[in-house]
TITOR-947058 format. One record per atom (N, C-alpha, C): residue in three letters; x, y negated, z; residue number from 0; chain. Coordinates in steps of 0.02 Angstrom, whole numbers, plus 32768, in hexadecimal, padded with zeros to 4 digits. Example, Ala and Ser with C-alpha at 12.3 -4.5 7.8 and 13.67 -1.06 7.14 Angstrom:
TITOR-947058
+------+------+-------+------+-----+-----+
: type : east : north :   up : seq : mol :
+------+------+-------+------+-----+-----+
:  Ala : 8294 :  811C : 8186 :   0 :   A :
:  Ala : 8267 :  80E1 : 8186 :   0 :   A :
:  Ala : 8294 :  80A5 : 8186 :   0 :   A :
:  Ser : 8282 :  8070 : 8162 :   1 :   A :
:  Ser : 82AC :  8035 : 8165 :   1 :   A :
:  Ser : 8285 :  7FFE : 818A :   1 :   A :
+------+------+-------+------+-----+-----+
***
This chain:
TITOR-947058
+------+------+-------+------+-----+-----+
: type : east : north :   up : seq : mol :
+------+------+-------+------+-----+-----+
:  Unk : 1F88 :  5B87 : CC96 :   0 :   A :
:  Unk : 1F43 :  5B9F : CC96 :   0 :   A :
:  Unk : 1F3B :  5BD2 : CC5E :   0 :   A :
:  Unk : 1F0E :  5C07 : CC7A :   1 :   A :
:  Unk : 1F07 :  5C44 : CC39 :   1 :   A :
:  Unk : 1EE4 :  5C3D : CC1C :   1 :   A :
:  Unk : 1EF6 :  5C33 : CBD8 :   2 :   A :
:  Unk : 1EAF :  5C2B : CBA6 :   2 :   A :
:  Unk : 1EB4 :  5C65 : CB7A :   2 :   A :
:  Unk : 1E6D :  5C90 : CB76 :   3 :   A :
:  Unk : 1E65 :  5CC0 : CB40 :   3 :   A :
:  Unk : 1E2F :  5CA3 : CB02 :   3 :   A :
:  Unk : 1E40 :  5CA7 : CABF :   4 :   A :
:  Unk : 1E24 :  5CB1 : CA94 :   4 :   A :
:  Unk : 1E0B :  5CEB : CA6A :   4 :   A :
:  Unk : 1DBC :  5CF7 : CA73 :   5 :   A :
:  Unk : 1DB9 :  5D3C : CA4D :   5 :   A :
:  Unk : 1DA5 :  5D0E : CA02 :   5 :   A :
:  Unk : 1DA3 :  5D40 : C9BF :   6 :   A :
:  Unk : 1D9D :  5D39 : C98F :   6 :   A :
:  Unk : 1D83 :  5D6B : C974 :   6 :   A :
:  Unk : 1D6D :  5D5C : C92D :   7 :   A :
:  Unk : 1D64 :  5D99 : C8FB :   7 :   A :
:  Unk : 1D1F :  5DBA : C910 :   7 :   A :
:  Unk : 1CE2 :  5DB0 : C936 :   8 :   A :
:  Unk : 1CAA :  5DCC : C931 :   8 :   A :
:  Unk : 1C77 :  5DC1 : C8ED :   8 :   A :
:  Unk : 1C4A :  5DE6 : C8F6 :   9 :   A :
:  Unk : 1C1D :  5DD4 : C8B8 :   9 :   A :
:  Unk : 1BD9 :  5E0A : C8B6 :   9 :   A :
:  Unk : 1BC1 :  5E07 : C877 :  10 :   A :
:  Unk : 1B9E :  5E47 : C859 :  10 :   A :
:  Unk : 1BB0 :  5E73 : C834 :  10 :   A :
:  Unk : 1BA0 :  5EA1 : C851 :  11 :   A :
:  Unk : 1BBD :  5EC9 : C818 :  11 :   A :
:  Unk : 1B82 :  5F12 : C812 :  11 :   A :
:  Unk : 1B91 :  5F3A : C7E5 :  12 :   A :
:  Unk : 1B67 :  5F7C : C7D3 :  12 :   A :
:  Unk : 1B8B :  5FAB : C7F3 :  12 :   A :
:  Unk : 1B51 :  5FD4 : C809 :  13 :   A :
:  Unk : 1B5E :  6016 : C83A :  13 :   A :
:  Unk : 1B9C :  6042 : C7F1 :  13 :   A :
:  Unk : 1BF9 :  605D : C826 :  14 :   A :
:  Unk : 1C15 :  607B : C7F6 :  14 :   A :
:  Unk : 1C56 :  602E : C7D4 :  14 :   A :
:  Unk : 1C2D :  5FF3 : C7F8 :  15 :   A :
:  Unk : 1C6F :  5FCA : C7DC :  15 :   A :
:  Unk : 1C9E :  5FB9 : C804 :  15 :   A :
:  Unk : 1CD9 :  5F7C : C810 :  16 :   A :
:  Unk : 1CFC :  5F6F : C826 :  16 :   A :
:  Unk : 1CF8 :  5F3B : C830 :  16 :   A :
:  Unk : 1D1A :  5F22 : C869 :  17 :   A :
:  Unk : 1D2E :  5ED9 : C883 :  17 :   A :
:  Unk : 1D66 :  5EE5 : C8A1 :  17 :   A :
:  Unk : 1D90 :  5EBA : C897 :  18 :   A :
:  Unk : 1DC7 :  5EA7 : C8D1 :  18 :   A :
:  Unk : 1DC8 :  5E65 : C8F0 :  18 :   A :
:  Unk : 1DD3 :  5E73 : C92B :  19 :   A :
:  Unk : 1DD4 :  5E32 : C95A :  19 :   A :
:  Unk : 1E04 :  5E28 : C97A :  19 :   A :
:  Unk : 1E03 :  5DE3 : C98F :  20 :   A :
:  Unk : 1E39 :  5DBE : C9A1 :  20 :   A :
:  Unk : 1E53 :  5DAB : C9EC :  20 :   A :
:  Unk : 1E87 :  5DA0 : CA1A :  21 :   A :
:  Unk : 1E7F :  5D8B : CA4E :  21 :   A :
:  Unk : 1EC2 :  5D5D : CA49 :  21 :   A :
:  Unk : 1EBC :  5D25 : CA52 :  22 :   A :
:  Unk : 1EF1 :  5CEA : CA4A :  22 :   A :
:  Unk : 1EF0 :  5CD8 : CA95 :  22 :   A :
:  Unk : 1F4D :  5CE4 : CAB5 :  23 :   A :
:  Unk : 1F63 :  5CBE : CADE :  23 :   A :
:  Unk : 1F81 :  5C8A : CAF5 :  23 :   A :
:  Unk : 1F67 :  5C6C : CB21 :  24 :   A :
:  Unk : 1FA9 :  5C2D : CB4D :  24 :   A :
:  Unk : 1F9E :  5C38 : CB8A :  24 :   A :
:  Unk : 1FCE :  5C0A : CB9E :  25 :   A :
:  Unk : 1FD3 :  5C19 : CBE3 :  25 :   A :
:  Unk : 1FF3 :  5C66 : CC07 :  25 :   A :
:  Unk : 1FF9 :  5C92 : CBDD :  26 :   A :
:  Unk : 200F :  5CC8 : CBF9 :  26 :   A :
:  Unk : 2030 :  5CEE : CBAB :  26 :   A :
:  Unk : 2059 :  5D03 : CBBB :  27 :   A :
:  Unk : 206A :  5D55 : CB83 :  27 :   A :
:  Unk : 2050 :  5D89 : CB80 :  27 :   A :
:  Unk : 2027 :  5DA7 : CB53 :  28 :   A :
:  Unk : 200F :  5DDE : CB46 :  28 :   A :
:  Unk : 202B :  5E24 : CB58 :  28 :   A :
:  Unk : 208F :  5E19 : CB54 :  29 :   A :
:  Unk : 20A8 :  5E5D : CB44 :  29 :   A :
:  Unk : 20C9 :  5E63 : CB8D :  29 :   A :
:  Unk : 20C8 :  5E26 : CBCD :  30 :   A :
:  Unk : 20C4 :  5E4F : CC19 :  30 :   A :
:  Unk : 2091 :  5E68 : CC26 :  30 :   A :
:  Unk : 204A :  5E41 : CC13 :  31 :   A :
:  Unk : 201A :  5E70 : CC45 :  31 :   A :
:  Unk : 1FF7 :  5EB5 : CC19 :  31 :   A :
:  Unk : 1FCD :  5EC4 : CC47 :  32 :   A :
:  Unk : 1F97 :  5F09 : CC23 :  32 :   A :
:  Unk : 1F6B :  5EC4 : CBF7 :  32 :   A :
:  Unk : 1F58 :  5ED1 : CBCF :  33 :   A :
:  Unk : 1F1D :  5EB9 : CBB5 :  33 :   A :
:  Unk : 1EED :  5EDF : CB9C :  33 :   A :
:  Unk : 1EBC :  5ED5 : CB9D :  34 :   A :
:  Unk : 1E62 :  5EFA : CB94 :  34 :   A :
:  Unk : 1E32 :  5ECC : CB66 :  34 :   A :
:  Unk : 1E11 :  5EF6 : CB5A :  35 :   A :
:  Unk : 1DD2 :  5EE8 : CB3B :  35 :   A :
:  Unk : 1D99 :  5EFD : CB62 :  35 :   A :
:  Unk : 1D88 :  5EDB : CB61 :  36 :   A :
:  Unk : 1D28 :  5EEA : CB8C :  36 :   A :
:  Unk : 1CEF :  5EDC : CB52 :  36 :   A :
:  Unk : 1CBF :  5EF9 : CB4B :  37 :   A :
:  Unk : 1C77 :  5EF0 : CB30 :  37 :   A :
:  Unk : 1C40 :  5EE8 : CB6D :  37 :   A :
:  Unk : 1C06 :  5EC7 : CB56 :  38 :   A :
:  Unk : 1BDE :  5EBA : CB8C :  38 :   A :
:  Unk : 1B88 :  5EC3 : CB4E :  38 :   A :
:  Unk : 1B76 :  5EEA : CB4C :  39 :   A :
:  Unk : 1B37 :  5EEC : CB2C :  39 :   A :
:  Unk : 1AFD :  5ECD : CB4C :  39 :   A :
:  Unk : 1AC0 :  5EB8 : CB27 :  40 :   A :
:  Unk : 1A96 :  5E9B : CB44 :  40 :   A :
:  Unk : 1A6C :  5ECF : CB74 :  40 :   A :
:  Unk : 1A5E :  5E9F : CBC1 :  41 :   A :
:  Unk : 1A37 :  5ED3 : CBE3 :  41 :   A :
:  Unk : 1A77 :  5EFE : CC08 :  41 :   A :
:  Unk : 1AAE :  5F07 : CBF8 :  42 :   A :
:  Unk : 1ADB :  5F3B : CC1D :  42 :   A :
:  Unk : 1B0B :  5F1D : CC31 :  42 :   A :
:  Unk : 1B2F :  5F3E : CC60 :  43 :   A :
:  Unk : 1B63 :  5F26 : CC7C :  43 :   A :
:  Unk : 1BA6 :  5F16 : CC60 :  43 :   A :
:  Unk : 1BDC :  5F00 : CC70 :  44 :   A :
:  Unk : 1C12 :  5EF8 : CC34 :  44 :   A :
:  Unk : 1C34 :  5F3D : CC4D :  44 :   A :
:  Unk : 1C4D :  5F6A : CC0E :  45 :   A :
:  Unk : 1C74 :  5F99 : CC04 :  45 :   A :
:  Unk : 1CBA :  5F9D : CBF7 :  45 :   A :
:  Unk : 1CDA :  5FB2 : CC01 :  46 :   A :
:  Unk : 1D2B :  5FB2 : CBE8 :  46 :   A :
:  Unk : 1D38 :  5FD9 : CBBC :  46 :   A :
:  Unk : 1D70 :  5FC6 : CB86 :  47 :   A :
:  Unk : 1D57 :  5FDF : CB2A :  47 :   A :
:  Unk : 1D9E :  5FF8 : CB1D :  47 :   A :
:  Unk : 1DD2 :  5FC8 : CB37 :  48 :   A :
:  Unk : 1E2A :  5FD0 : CB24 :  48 :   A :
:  Unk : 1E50 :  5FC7 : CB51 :  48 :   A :
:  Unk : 1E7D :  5FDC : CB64 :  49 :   A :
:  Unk : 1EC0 :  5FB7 : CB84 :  49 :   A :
:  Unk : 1F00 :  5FB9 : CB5D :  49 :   A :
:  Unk : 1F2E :  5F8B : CB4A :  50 :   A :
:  Unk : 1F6D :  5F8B : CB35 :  50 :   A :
:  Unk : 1F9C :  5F82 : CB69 :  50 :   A :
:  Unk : 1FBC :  5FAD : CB8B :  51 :   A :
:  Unk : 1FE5 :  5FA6 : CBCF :  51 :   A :
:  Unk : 203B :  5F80 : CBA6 :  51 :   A :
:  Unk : 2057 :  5F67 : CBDF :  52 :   A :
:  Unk : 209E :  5F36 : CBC9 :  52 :   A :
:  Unk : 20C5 :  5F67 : CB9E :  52 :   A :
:  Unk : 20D3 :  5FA4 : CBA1 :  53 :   A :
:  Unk : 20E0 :  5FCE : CB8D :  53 :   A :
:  Unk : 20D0 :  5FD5 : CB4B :  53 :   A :
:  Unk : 2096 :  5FC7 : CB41 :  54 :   A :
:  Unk : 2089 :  5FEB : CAFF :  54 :   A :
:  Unk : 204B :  6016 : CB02 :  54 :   A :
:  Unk : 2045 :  6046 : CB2B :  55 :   A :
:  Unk : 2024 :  608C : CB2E :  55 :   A :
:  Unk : 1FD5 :  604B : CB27 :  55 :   A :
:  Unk : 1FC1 :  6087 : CB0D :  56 :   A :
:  Unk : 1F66 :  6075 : CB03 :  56 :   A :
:  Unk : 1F4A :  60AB : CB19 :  56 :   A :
:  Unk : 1F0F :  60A3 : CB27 :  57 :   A :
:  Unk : 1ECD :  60B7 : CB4C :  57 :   A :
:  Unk : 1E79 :  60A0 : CB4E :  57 :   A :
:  Unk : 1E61 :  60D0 : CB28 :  58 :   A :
:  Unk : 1E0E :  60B5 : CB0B :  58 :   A :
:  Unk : 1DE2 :  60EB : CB2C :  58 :   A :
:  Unk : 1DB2 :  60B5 : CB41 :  59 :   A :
:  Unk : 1D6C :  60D6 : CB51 :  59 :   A :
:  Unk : 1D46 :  6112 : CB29 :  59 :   A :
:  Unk : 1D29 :  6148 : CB2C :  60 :   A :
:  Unk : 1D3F :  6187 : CB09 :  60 :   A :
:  Unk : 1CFF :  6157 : CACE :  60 :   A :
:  Unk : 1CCC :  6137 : CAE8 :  61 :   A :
:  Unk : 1CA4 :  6129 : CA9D :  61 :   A :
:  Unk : 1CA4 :  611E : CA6E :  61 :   A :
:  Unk : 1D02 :  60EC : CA83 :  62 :   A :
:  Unk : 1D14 :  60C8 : CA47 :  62 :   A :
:  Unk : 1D65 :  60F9 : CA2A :  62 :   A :
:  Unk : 1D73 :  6122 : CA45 :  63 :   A :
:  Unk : 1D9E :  6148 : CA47 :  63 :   A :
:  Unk : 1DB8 :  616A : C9F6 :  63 :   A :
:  Unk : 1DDC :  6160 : C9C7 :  64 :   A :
:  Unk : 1DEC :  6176 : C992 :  64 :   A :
:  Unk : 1DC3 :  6141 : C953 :  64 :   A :
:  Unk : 1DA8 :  6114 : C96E :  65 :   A :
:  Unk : 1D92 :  60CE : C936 :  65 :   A :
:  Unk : 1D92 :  6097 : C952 :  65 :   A :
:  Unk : 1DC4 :  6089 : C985 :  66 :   A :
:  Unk : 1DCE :  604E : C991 :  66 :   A :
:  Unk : 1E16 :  604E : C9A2 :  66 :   A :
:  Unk : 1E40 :  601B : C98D :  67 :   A :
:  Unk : 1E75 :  6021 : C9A4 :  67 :   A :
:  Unk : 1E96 :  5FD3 : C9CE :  67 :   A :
:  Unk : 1EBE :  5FDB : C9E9 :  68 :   A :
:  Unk : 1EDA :  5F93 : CA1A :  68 :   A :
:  Unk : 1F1C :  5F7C : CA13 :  68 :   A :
:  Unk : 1F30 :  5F59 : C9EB :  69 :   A :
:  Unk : 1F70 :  5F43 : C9E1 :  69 :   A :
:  Unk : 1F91 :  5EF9 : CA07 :  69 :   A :
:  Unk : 1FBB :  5EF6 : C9E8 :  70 :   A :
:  Unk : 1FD3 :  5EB5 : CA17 :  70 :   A :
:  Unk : 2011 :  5E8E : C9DB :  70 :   A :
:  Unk : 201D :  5E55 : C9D9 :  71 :   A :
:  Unk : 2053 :  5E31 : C9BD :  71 :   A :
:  Unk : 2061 :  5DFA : C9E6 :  71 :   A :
:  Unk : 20A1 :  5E17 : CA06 :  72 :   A :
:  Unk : 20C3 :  5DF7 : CA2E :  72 :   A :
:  Unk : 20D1 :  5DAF : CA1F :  72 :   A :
:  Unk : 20EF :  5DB7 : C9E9 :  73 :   A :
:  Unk : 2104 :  5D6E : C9A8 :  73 :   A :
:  Unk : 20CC :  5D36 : C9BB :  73 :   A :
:  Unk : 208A :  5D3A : C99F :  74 :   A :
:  Unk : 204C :  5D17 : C9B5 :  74 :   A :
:  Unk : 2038 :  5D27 : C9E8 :  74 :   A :
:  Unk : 2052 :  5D55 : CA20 :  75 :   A :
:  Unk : 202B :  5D51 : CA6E :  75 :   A :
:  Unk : 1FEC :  5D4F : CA63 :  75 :   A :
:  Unk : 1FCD :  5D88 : CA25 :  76 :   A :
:  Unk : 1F8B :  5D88 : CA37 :  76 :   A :
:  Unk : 1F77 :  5DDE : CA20 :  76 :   A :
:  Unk : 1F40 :  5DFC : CA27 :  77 :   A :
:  Unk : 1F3E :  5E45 : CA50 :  77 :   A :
:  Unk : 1EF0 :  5E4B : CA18 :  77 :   A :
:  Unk : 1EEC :  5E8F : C9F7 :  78 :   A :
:  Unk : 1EC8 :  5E85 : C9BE :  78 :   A :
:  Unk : 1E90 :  5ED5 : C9CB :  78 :   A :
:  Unk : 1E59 :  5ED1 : C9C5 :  79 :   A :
:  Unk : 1E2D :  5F22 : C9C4 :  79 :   A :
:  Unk : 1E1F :  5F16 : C974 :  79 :   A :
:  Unk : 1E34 :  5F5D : C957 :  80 :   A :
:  Unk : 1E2A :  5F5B : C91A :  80 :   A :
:  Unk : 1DEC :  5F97 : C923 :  80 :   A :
:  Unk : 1DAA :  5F92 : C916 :  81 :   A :
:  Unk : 1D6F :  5FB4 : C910 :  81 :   A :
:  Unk : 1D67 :  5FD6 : C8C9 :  81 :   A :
:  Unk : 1D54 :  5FF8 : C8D1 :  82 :   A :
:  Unk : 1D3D :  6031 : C889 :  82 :   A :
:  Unk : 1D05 :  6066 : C8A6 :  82 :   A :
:  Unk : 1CF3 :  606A : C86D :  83 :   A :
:  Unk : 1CAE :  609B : C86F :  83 :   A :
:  Unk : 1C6A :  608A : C8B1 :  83 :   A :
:  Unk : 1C6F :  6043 : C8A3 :  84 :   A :
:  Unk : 1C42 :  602A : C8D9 :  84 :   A :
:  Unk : 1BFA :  604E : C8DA :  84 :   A :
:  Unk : 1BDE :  604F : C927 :  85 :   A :
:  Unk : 1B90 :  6067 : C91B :  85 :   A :
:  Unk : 1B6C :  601C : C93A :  85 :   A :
:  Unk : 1B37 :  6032 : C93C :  86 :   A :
:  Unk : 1B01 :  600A : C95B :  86 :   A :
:  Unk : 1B0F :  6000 : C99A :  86 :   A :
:  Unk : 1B13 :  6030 : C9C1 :  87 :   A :
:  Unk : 1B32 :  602E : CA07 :  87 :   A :
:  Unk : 1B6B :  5FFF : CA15 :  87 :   A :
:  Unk : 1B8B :  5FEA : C9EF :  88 :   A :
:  Unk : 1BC7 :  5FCF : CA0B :  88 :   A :
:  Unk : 1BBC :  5F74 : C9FD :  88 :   A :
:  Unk : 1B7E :  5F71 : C9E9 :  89 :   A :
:  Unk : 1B62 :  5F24 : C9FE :  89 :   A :
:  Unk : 1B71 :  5F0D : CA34 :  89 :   A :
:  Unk : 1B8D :  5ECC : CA33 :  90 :   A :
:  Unk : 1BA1 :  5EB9 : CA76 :  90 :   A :
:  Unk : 1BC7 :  5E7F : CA7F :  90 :   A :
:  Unk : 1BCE :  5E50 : CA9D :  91 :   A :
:  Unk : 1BED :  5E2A : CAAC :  91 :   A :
:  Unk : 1C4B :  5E39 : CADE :  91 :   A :
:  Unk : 1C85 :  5E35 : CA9E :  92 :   A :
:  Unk : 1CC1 :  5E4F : CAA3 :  92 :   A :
:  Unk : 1CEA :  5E16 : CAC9 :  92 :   A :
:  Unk : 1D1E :  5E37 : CB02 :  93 :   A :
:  Unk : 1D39 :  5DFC : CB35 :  93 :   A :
:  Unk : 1D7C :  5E14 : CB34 :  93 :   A :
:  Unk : 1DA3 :  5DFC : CB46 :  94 :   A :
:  Unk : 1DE3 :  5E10 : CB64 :  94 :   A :
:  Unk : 1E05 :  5DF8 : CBA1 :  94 :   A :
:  Unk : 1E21 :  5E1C : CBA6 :  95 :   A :
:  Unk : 1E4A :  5E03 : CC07 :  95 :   A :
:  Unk : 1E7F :  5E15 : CBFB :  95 :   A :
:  Unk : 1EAD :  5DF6 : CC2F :  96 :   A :
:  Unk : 1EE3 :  5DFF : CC2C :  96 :   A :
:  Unk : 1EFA :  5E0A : CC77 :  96 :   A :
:  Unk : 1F1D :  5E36 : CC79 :  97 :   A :
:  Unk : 1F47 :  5E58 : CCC2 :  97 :   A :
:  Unk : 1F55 :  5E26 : CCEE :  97 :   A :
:  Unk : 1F61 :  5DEA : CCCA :  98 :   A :
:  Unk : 1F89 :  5DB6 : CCFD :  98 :   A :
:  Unk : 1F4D :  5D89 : CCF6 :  98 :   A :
:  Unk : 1F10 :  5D95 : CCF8 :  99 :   A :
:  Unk : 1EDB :  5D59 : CD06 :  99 :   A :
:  Unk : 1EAF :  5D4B : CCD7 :  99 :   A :
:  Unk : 1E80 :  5D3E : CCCE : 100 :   A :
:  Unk : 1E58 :  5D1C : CC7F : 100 :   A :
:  Unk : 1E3B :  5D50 : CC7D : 100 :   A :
:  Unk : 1DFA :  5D20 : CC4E : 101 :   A :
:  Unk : 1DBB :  5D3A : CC1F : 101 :   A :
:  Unk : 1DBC :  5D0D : CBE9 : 101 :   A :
:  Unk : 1DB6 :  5D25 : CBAE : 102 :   A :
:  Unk : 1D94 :  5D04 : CB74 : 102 :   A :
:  Unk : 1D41 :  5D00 : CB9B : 102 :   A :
:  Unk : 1D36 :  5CCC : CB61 : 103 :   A :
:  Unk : 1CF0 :  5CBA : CB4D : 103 :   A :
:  Unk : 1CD7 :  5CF3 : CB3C : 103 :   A :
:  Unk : 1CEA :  5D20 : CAFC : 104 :   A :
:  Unk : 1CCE :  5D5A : CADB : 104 :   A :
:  Unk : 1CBF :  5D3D : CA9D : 104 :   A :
:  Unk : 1CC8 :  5D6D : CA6D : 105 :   A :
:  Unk : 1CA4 :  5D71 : CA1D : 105 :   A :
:  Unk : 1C65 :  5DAE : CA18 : 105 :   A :
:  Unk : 1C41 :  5DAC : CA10 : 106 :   A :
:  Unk : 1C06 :  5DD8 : C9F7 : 106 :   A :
:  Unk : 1C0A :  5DEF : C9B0 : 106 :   A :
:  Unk : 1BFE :  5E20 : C9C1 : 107 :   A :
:  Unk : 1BFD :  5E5C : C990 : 107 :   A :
:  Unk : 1BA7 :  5E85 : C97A : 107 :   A :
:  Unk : 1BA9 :  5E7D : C94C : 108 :   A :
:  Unk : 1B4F :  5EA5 : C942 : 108 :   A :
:  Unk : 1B5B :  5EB6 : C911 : 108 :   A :
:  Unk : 1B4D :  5F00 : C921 : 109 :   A :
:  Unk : 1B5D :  5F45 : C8EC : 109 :   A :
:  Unk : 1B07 :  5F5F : C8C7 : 109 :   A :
:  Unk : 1AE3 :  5F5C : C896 : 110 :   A :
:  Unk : 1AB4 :  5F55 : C88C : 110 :   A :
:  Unk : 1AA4 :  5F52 : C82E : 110 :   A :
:  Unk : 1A75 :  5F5F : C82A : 111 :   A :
:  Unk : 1A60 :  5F76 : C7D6 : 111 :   A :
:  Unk : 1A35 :  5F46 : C7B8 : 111 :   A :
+------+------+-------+------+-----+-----+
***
């Protein structure tokens, strides 16, 4: 059974950082694509990252050059490192995985 754990949400000030977490079982991180999704209040859920088996990454242009998506195979778990957060990017953070699964999500609120 696939279990995702997200991690690492919080508060933080418009301009700071968070990194978050996605802890696997049930599956390996470094066969499938893995993603990040956000879902803001009131809106639909968006797609934020992908880390393909490969390696290659790919971000949504909003978050494009301050967010980045890593992965450690070792711990089988898949990481968005955020910087220069705005307000906008409030949101409740998920991950999926290629071969099945949703996290719960960690929330994120970017705010002064």
């Amino acid at each position: 059974q696939v279990q995702l754990v997200e991690s690492g949400g919080g508060l933080v000030q418009p301009g700071g950082s968070l990194s978050l977490s996605c802890a696997a079982s049930g599956t390996i991180v470094s066969i499938y694509a893995m993603d990040w999704y956000r879902q803001a209040p009131g809106k639909e859920r968006e797609w934020v990252a992908v880390i393909t088996k490969t390696g290659s990454t790919n971000y949504a242009d909003s978050v494009k050059g301050r967010f980045t998506i890593s992965r450690d195979n070792a711990k089988n778990t898949v990481y968005l490192q955020m910087n220069n957060l705005k307000p906008e990017d409030t949101a409740v953070y998920y991950c999926s995985s290629g071969g099945g699964g949703w996290g719960r999500g960690t929330q994120v609120t970017v705010s002064s």
